[in-house]
N, C-alpha and C positions, 0 to 999 in steps of 0.2 A: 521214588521207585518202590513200590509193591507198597503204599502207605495207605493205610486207612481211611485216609479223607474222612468225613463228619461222623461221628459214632452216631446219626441219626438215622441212617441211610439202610433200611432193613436188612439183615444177614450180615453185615458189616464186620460183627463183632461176635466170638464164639459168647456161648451161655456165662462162664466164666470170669469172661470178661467185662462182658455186658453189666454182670453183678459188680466186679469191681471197680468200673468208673460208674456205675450210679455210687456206690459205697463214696466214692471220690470225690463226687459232686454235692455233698451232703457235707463232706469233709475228709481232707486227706487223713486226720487221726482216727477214723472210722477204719477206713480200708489198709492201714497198714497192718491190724494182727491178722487175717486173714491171710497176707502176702508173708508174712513174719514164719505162719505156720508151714504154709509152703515153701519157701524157703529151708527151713530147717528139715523140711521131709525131704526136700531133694539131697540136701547135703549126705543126706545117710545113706542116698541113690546115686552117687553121682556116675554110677557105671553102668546103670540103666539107664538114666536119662542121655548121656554120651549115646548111647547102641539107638536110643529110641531116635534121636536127631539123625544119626548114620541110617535110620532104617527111611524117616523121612525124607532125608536129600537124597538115600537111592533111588527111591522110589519117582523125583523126579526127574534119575540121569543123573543127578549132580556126584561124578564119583573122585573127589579131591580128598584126600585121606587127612588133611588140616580142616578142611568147610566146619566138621561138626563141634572140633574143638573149640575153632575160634568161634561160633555159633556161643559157644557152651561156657567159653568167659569172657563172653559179652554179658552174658546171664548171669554170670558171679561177681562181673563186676559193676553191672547195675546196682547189685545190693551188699557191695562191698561196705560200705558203710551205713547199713541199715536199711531199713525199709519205705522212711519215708520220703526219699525220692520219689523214689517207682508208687508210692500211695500220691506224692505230688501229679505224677505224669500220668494217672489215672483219672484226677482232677481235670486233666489241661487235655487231654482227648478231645473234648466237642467246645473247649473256651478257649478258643486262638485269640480271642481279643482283634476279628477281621472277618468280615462275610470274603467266602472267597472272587464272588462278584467284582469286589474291589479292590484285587489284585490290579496294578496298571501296567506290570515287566511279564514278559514271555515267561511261559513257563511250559517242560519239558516234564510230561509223566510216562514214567515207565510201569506196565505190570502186565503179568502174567494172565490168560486168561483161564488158566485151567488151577488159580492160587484159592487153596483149600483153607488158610487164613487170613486171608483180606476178600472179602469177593468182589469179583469183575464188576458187578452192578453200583458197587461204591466207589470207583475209579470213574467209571464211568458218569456216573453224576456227578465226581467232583469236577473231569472234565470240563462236562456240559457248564459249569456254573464261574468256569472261571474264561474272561475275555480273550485271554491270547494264549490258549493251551494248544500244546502242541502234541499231542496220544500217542501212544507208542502201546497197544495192545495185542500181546505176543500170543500167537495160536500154539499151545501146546503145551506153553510153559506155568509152570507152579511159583511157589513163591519163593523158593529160595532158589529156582533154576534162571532169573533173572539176571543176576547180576556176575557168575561166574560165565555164562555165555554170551553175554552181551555188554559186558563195561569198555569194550573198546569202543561200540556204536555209542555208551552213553557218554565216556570222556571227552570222544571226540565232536560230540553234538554241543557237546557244554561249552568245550575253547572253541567253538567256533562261534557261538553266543558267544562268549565273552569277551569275542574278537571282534564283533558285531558292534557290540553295546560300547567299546571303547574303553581308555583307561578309567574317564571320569565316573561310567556309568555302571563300574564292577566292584565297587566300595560295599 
């Protein structure tokens, strides 16, 4: 749901970003003071960054007055224990260790087409690349208007895979 798919995939990934999974891919000890510093600048913001997420999710409809918090320590709690996590998972963006070609179980993607941090055009290739996808691309919606509007279409798509696929085949 609204994931990235291969950081290769042009637009894919803000400027940002971009910098810091090349930093990652060099080496996760490269790219964590960079995330270290940011980090620490948010902390001394964390009332701006809160408003700035509320201003985001409005802006795609999304108006749950928990979205931005819980948004907001997922974010704190990424780097609750330091940085080099998030400097690992920076690493591991485009090294799944799997072309997605060689996926051989269904697979259900959901995103936004109107998502201002993943673009449509990287969903859409990941798509195309994997055997038995199943696209779920929503006219109108952004990237965090996915999952509060539509997680009863995606729960119920899933158990019924998983009701499909059997006990043996959901390990």
């Amino acid at each position: 749901m609204s994931g990235i798919g291969t950081a290769e995939t042009p637009g894919v990934l803000r400027l940002s970003s971009r910098l810091l999974v090349a930093l990652g891919r060099i080496s996760p000890l490269i790219a964590a003071p960079p995330l270290a510093l940011a980090r620490r600048r948010s902390d001394h913001r964390l009332d701006e960054v809160l408003a700035e997420l509320e201003t985001q999710l409005l802006a795609e409809g999304v108006d749950h007055p928990w979205a931005a918090r819980l948004i907001l320590a997922d974010l704190l709690e990424a780097f609750s224990s330091g940085c080099r996590g998030v400097a690992a998972d920076c690493a591991r963006v485009s090294r799944w260790g799997f072309e997605p070609e060689d996926v051989r179980v269904p697979v259900h993607l959901w995103h936004g087409c109107k998502d201002g941090n993943v673009s449509v055009t990287a969903a859409q290739t990941l798509a195309r690349r994997l055997p038995d996808c199943h696209a779920h691309f929503l006219a109108g919606e952004g990237h965090f208007g996915v999952l509060p509007r539509h997680a009863e279409e995606v729960v119920g798509t899933l158990v019924a895979s998983a009701r499909r696929a059997g006990p043996d085949k959901t390990r």
